[in-house]
Each structure stands twice: as structure tokens, then as C-alpha cells.
Backbone as CSV, one residue per row, in Angstrom:
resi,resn,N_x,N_y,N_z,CA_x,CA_y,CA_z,C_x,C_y,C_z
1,UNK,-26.852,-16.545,-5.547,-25.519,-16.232,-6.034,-25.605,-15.979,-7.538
2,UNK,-24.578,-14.520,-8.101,-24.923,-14.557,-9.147,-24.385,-15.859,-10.380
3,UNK,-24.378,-16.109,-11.622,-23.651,-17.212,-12.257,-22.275,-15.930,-12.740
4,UNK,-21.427,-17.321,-12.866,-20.025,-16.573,-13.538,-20.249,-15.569,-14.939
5,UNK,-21.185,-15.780,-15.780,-21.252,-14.981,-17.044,-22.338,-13.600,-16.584
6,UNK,-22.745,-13.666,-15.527,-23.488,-12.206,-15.096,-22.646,-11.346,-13.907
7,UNK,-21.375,-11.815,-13.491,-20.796,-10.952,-12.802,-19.991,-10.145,-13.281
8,UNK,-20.258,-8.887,-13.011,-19.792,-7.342,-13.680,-18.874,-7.248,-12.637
9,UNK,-18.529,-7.786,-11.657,-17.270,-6.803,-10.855,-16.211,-6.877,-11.405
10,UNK,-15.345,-6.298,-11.115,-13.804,-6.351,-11.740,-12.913,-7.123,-10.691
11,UNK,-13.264,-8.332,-10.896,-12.829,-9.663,-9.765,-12.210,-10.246,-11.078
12,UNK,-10.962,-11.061,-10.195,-10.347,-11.955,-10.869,-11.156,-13.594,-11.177
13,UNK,-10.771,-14.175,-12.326,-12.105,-15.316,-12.652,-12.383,-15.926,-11.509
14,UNK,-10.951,-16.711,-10.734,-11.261,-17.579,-9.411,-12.853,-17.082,-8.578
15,UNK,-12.560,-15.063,-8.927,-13.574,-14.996,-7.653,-15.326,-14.606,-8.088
16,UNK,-15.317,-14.996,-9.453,-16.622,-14.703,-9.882,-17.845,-15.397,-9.531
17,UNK,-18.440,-14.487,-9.634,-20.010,-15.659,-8.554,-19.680,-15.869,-7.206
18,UNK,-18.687,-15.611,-6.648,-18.525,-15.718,-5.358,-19.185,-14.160,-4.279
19,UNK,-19.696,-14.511,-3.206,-19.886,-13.490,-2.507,-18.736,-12.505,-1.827
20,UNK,-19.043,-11.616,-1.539,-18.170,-10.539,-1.286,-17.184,-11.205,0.201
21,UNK,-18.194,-11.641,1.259,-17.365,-12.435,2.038,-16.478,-13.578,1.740
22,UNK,-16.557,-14.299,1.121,-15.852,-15.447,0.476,-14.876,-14.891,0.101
23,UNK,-14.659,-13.885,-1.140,-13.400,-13.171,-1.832,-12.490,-12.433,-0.476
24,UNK,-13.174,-12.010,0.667,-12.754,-10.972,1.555,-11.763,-12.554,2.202
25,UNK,-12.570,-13.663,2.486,-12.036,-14.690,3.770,-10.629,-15.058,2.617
26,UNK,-10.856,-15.533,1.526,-10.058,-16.032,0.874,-8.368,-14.940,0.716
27,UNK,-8.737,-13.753,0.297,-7.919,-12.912,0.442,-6.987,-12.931,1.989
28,UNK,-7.780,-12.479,3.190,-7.072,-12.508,3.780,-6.411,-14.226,4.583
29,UNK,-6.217,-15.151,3.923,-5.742,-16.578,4.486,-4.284,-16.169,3.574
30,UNK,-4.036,-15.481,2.648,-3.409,-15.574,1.772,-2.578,-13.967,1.437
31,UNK,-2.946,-12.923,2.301,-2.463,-12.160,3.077,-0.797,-11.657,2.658
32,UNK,0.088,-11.106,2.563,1.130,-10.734,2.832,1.761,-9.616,4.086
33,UNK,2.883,-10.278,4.650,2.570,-9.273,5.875,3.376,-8.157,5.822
34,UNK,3.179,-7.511,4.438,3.913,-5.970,4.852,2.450,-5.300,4.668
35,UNK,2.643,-3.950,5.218,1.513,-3.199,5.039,1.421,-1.750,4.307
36,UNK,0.581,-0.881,4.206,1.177,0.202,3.177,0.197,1.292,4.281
37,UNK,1.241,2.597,4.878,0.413,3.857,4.742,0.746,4.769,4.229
38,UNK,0.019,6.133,4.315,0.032,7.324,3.776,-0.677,8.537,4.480
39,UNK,-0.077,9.123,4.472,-0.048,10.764,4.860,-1.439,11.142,4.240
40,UNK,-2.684,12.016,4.783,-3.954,12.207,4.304,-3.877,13.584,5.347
41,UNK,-3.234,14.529,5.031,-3.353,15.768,6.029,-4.088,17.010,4.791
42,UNK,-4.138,16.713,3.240,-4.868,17.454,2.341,-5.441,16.831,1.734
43,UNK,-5.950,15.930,2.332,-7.045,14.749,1.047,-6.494,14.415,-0.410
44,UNK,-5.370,13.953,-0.098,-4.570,13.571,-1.182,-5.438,12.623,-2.341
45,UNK,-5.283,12.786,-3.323,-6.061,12.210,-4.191,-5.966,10.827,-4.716
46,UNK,-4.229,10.758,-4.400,-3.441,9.369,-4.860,-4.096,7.702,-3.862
47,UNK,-4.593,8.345,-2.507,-5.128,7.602,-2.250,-5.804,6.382,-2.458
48,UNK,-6.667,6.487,-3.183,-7.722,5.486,-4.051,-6.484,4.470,-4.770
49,UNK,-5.570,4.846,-5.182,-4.805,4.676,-6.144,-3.706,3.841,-5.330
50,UNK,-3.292,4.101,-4.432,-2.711,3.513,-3.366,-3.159,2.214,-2.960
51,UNK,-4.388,2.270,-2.571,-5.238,1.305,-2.084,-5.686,0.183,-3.199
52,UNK,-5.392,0.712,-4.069,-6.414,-0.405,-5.440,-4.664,-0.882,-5.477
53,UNK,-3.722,-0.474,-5.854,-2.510,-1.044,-5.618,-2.202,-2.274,-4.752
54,UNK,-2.240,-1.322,-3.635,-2.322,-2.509,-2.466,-3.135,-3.736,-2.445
55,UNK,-4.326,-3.775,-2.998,-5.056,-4.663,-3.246,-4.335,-5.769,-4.474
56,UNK,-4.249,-5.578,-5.499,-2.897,-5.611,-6.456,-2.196,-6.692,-5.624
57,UNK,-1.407,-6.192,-4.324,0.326,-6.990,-4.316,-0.591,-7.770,-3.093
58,UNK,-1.585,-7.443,-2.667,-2.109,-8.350,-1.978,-1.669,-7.491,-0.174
59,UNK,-1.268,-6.533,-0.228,-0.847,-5.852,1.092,-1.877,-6.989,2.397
60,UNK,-1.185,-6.298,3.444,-2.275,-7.091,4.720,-3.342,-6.124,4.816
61,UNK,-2.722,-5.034,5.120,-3.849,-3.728,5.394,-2.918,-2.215,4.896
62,UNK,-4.108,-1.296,4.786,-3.893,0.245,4.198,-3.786,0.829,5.528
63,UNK,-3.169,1.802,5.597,-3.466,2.806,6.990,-3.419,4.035,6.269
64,UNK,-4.496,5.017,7.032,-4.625,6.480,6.312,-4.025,6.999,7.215
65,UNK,-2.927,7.905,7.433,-2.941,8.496,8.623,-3.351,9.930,8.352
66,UNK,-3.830,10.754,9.405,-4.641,12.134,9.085,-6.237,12.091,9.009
67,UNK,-6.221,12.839,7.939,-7.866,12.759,7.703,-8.091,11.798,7.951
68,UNK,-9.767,11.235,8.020,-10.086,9.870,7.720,-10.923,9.971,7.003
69,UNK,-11.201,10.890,5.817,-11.567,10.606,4.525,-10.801,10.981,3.463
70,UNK,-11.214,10.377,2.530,-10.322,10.063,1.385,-11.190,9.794,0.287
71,UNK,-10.716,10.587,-1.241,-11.365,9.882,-2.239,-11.127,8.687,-2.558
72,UNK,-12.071,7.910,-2.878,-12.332,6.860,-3.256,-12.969,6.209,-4.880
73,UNK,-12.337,7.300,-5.607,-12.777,6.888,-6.851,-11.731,6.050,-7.246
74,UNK,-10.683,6.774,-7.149,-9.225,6.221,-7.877,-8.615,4.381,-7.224
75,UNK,-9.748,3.857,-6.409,-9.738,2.661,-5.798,-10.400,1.824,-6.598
76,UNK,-11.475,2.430,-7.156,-12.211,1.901,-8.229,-12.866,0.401,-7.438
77,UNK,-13.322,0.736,-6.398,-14.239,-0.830,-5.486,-13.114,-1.434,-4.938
78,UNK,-12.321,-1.249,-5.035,-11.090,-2.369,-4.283,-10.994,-1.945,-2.893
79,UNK,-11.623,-1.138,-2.301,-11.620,-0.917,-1.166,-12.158,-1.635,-0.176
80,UNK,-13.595,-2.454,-1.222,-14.212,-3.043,-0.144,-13.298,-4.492,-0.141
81,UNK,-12.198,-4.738,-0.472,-11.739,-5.999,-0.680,-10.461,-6.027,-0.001
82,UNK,-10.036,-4.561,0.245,-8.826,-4.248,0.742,-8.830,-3.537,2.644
83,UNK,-8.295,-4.335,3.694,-8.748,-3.860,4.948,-7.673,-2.515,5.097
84,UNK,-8.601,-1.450,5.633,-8.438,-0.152,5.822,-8.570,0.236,7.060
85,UNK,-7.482,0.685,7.684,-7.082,1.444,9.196,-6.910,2.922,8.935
86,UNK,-7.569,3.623,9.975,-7.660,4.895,10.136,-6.914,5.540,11.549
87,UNK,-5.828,6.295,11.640,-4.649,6.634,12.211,-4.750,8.092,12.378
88,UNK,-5.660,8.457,13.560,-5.998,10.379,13.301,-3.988,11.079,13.479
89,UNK,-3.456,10.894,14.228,-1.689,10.894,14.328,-0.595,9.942,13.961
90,UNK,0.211,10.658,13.516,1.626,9.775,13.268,1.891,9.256,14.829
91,UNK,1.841,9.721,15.754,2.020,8.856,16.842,1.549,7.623,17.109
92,UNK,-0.105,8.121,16.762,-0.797,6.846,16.949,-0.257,5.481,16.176
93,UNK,-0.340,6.274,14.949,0.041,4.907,13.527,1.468,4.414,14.006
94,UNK,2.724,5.297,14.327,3.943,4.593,15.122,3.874,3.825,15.980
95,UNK,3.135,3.908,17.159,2.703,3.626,18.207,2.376,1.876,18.098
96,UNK,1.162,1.995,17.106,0.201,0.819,16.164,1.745,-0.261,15.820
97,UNK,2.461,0.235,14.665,3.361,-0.321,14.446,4.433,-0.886,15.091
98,UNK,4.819,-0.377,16.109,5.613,-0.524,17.063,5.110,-1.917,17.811
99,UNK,4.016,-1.512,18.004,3.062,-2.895,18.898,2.956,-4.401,18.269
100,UNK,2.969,-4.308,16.735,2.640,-5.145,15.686,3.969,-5.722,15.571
101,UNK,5.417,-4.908,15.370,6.443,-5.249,15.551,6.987,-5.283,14.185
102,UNK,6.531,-4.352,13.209,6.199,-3.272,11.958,7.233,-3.020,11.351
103,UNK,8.735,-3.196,11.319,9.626,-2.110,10.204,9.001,-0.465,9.931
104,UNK,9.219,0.545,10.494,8.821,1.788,9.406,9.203,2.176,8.394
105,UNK,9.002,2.219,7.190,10.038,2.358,6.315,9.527,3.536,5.497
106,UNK,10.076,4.377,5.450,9.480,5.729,4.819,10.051,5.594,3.160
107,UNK,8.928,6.228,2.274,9.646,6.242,0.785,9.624,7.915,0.647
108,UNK,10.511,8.673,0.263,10.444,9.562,-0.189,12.250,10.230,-0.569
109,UNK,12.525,11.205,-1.728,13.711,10.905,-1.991,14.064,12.000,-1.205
110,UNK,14.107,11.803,-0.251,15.473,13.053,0.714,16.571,12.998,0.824
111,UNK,17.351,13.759,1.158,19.088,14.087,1.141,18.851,12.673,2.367
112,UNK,19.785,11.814,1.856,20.108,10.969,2.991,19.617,9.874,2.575
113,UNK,18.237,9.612,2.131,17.511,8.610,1.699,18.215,7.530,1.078
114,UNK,18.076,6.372,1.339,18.963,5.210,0.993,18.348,4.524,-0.273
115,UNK,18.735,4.456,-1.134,17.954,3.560,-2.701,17.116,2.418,-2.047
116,UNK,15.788,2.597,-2.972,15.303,1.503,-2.956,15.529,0.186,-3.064
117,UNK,16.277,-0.060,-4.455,16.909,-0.608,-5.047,17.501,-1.411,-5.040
118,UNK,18.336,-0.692,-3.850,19.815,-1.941,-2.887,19.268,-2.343,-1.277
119,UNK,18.080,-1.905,-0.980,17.694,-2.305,0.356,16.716,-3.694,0.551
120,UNK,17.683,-4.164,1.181,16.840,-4.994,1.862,15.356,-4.983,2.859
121,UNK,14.195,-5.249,2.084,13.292,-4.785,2.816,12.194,-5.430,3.763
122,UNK,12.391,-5.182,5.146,12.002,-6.397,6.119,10.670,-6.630,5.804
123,UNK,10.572,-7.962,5.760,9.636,-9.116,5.636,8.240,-8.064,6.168
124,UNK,8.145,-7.874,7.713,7.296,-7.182,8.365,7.663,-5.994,8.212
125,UNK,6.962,-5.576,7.579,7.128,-3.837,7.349,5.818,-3.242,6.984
126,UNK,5.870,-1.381,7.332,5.057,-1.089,6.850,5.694,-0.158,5.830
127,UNK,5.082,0.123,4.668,5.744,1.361,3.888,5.092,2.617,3.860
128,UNK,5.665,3.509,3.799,4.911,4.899,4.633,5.180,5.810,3.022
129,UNK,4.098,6.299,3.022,4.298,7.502,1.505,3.458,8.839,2.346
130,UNK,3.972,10.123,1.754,3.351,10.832,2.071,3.105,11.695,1.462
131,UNK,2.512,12.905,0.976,1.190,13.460,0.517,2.187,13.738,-0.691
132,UNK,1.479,14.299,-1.888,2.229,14.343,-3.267,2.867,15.052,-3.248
133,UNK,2.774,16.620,-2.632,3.587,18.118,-2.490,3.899,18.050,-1.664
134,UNK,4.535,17.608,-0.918,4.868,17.835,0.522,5.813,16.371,0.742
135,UNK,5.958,15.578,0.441,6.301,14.425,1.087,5.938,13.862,2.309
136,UNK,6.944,13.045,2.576,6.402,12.904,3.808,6.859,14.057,5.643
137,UNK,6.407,13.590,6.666,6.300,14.850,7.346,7.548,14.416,8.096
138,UNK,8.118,15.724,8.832,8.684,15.606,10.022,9.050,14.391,11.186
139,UNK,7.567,13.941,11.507,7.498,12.816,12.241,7.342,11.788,11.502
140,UNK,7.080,11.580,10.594,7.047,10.514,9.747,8.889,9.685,9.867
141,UNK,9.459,10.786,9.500,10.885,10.943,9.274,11.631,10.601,10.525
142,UNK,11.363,11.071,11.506,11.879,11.051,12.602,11.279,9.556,13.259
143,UNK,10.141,8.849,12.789,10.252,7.700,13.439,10.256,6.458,12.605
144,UNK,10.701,6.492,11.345,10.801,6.065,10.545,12.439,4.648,10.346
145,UNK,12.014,3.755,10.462,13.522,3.092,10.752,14.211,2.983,9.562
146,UNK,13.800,3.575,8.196,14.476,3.967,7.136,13.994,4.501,6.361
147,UNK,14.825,5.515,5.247,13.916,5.546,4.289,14.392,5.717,3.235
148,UNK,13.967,5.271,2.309,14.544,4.590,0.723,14.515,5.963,-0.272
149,UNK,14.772,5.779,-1.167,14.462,6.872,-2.679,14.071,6.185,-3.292
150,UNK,13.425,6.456,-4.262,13.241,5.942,-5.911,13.964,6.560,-7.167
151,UNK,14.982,5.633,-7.802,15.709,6.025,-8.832,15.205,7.131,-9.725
152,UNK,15.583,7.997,-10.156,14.613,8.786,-10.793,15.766,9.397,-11.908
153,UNK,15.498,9.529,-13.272,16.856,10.063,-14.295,16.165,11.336,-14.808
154,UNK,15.097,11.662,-14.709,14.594,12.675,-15.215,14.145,14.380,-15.146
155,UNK,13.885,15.026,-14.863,14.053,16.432,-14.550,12.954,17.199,-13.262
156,UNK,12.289,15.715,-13.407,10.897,16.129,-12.203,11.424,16.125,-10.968
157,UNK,11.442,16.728,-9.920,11.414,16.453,-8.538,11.152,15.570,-8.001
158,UNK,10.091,14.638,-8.066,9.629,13.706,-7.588,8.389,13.007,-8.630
159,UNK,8.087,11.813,-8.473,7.144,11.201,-9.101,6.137,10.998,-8.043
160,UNK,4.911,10.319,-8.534,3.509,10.759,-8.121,3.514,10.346,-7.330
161,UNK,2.620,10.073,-5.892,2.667,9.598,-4.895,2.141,8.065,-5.064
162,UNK,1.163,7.821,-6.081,0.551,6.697,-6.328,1.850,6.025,-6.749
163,UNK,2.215,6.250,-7.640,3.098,5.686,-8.760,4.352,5.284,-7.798
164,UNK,5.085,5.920,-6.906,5.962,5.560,-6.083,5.478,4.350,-5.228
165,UNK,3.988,4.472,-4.369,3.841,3.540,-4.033,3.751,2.196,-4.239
166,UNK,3.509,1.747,-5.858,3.532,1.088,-6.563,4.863,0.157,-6.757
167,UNK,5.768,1.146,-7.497,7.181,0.676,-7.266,7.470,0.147,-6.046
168,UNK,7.145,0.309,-4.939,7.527,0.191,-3.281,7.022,-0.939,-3.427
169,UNK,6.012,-0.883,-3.481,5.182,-2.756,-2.937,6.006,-3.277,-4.365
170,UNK,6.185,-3.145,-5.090,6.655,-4.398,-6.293,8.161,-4.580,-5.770
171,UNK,9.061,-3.551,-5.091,10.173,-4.007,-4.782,9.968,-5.027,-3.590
172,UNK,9.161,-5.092,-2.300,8.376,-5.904,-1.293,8.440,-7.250,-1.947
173,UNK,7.314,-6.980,-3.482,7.126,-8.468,-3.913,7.932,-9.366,-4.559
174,UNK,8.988,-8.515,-5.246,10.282,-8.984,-5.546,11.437,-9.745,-4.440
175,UNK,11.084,-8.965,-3.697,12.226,-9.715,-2.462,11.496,-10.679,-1.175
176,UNK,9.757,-10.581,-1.590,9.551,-12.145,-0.565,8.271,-12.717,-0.379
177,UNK,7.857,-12.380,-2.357,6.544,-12.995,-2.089,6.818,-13.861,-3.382
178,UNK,6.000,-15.149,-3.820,5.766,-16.177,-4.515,5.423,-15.545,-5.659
179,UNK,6.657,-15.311,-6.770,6.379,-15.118,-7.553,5.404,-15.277,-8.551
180,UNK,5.772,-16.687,-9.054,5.052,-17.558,-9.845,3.359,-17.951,-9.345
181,UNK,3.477,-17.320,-8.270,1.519,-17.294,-7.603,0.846,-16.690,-8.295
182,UNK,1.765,-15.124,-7.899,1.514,-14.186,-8.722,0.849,-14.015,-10.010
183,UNK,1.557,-14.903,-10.569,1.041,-15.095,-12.174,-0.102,-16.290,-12.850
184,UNK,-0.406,-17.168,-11.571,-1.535,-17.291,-11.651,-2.825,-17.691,-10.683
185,UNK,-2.253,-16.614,-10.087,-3.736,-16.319,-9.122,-5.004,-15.871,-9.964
186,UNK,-4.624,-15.592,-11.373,-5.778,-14.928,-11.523,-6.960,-16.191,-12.442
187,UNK,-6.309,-17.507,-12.182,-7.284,-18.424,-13.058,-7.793,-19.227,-11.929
């Protein structure tokens, strides 16, 4: 095992010198049970970015739906720390959710879309983002048991796909995870 002053990963102190399984067992005892996917039908780039997030609020698991590759820079290693499901259809991944007993909750700001903001967001859920230009799809929408906006005052159409997802899980962690953990999980 390495000692705490020779570990280079970008681990929080608790998990230094610890093996990769240890950080993986410990993580998931401690788990949150919403989950996060995303739309991967153009190898969206936000991906990585998504996932190192998720790792972040502590998600249960990532789901890709589409492709099943994805860059992986913008994860920056948090991938191997973060459990990752691969969903070749929105059916399938509905399907998945449905079984699990999942919330769908789509983020994207469409005519109709209900604020983030003011929603109450179920405990068990998954949050669904989809590709940066495009939003999310058709079926996404259509099996989706809601779907939120993100406040936005400014002149852009939409904000990044990463960056939305972000906001999404922090509104999650705001309404039903241990705050004050939060702030020091990392000693």
C-alpha cells in the first residue's frame, strides 16, 4: 500500500493510501439513491463532466444511454470510482427504471417544463440530461414523469449540458442529502 505523502490521486484525504477497492466499498455503503443519465447518440463531450460530477454529489450510478462510448477525459479518473450503466435504448434505460422503481425526471428547458427550483424532487429518482444541441429526445420526453427547467436570465438558449447537470444533482442534494456530511467528508 502506498503511504499517505506518495499518493498522487486526486482522492479526498480520508481515502489516501487506501486501495482502489476500499474507496469503491466505502463509497458505495454511503451511496445516495438518485441516479444521473444522459443522452450519448453524438458522443457528447459533457459526459466525462457529468460523471466526475456525479461522483461529486455521490450519485448511486451514471447511465449512458446510446452510444456506449464516451470521452473520458473530462471525468478526469472518477470514473473508476463512479458505477457506470450502459443503456443501448431509451426503452431499455425506461424499462431499467421502471423496474428499480426510479422517478424519470427529465432536465431540459421546454415549453411546459416545470422550474427546477419549486419542484419537489423524489428521493428515488433518476435525472435524465440530454445531448448539448439537441436536448433531450422525443422518448426521453414522452416517458419522462417530469421535467424541470433551469432558471436562466441571460440571452443563451440553453446552458451546457455538464453545467445543468450539476445544478440538478445540487438541487437533489439540497432537498435530501446530509448536508453538513457534505462538508466534511473530505477529512
Amino acid at each position: 500500500m502506498e503511504s499517505q505523502e506518495a499518493d498522487t490521486r486526486n482522492v479526498i484525504d480520508r481515502y489516501k493510501g487506501l486501495p482502489h477497492d476500499e474507496i469503491v466499498a466505502d463509497l458505495d455503503r454511503r451511496r445516495h439513491p438518485f441516479h444521473v443519465a444522459i443522452e450519448n447518440w453524438q458522443h457528447d463531450f459533457n459526459i466525462g463532466s457529468v460523471v466526475r460530477t456525479a461522483n461529486a454529489f455521490l450519485a448511486r450510478e451514471v447511465h449512458i444511454i446510446g452510444n456506449r462510448r464516451w470521452n473520458r477525459r473530462g471525468a478526469m479518473v472518477t470514473d473508476r470510482y463512479q458505477h457506470i450503466r450502459h443503456h443501448p435504448t431509451v426503452e431499455e434505460f425506461v424499462a431499467w427504471a421502471h423496474a428499480e422503481r426510479l422517478a424519470v425526471i427529465g432536465i431540459d428547458n421546454l415549453p411546459g417544463s416545470v422550474p427546477l427550483e419549486t419542484y419537489a424532487l423524489p428521493k428515488a429518482s433518476v435525472l435524465v440530461f440530454g445531448q448539448e444541441s439537441v436536448g433531450l429526445t422525443d422518448a426521453v420526453r414522452e416517458a419522462a414523469d417530469a421535467t424541470l427547467a433551469i432558471a436562466q436570465y441571460g440571452s443563451t438558449r440553453s446552458i451546457n449540458a455538464g453545467a445543468a447537470a450539476a445544478i440538478a444533482m445540487h438541487a437533489w442534494v439540497r432537498q435530501h442529502a446530509d448536508i453538513q456530511a457534505g462538508h466534511t467528508s473530505g477529512t
